[in-house]
C-alpha positions in Angstrom: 102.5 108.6 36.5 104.1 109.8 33.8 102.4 108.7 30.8 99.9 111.0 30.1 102.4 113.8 30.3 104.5 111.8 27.9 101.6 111.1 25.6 100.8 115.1 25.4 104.4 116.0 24.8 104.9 113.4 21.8 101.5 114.6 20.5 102.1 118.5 20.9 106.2 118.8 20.2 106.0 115.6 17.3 102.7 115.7 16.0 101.7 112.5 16.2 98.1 111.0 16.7 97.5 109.7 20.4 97.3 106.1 19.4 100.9 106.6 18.2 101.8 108.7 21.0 100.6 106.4 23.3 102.4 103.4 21.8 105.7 105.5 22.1 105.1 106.5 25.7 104.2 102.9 26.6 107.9 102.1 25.0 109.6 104.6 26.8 108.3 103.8 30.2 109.1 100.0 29.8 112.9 100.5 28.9 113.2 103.5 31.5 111.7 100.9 34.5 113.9 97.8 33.2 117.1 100.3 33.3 115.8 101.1 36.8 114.9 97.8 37.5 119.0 96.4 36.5 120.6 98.9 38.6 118.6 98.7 41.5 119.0 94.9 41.2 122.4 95.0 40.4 123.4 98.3 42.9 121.3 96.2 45.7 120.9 92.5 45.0 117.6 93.7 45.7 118.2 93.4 49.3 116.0 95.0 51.6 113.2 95.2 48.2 109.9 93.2 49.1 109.2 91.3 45.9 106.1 89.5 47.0 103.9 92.0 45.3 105.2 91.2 41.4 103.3 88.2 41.1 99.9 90.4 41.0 102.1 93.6 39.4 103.2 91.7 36.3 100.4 89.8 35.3 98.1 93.0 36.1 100.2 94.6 33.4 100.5 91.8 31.0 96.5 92.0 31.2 96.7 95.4 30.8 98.7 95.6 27.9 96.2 93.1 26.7 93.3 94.9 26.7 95.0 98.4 26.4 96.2 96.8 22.7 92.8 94.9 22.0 90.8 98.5 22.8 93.1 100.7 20.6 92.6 98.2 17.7 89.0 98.3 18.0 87.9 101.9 19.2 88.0 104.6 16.7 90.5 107.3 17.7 87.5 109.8 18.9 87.0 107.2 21.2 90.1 106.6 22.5 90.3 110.3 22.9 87.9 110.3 25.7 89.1 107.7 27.0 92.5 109.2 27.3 90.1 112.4 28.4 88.9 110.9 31.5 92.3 108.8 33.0 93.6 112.0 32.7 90.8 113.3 34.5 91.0 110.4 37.1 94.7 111.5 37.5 94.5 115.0 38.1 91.3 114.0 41.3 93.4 111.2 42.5 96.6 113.7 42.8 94.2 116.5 43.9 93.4 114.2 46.8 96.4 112.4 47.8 97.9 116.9 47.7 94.7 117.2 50.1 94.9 114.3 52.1 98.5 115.5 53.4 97.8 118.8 54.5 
């Protein structure tokens, strides 16, 4: 996705500390899908669009937000860090692979 290239761009071009930077990205990716998400439903009807799937995609991110808000409270930022370190890490493999996969 794009939030760890958003998070690296608002911390590099703004200078803001990743918990910030992450806060911000998490901001712009939630009004950028629910502009999406209002044309596609009002373009469509969303006719054709399987919805069966957002009543385990919208709680997972509820929970997510949850824990992603609980964990930057309570970890120091050195931590968080790392933790940004290795999704990042996770992302780059799981891109690597999918690149792979379809050659």
């Amino acid at each position: 996705g794009g939030g760890p290239i958003n998070v690296s761009l608002l911390i590099l071009m703004f200078g803001m500390s990743l918990k910030e930077a992450t806060i911000y990205s998490i901001c712009t990716i939630l009004f950028s899908q629910l502009t999406k998400v209002i044309t596609v439903g009002v373009s469509t009807h969303f006719i054709g669009i399987d919805l069966k799937m957002l009543m385990y995609i919208i709680p997972a991110a509820v929970l997510g937000g949850i824990i992603g808000a609980f964990l930057s409270k309570h970890l120091k930022t050195e931590q968080v860090r790392k933790v940004y370190q290795v999704v990042v890490l996770l992302v780059i493999a799981l891109n690597m692979y999918n690149g792979i996969r379809f050659i």
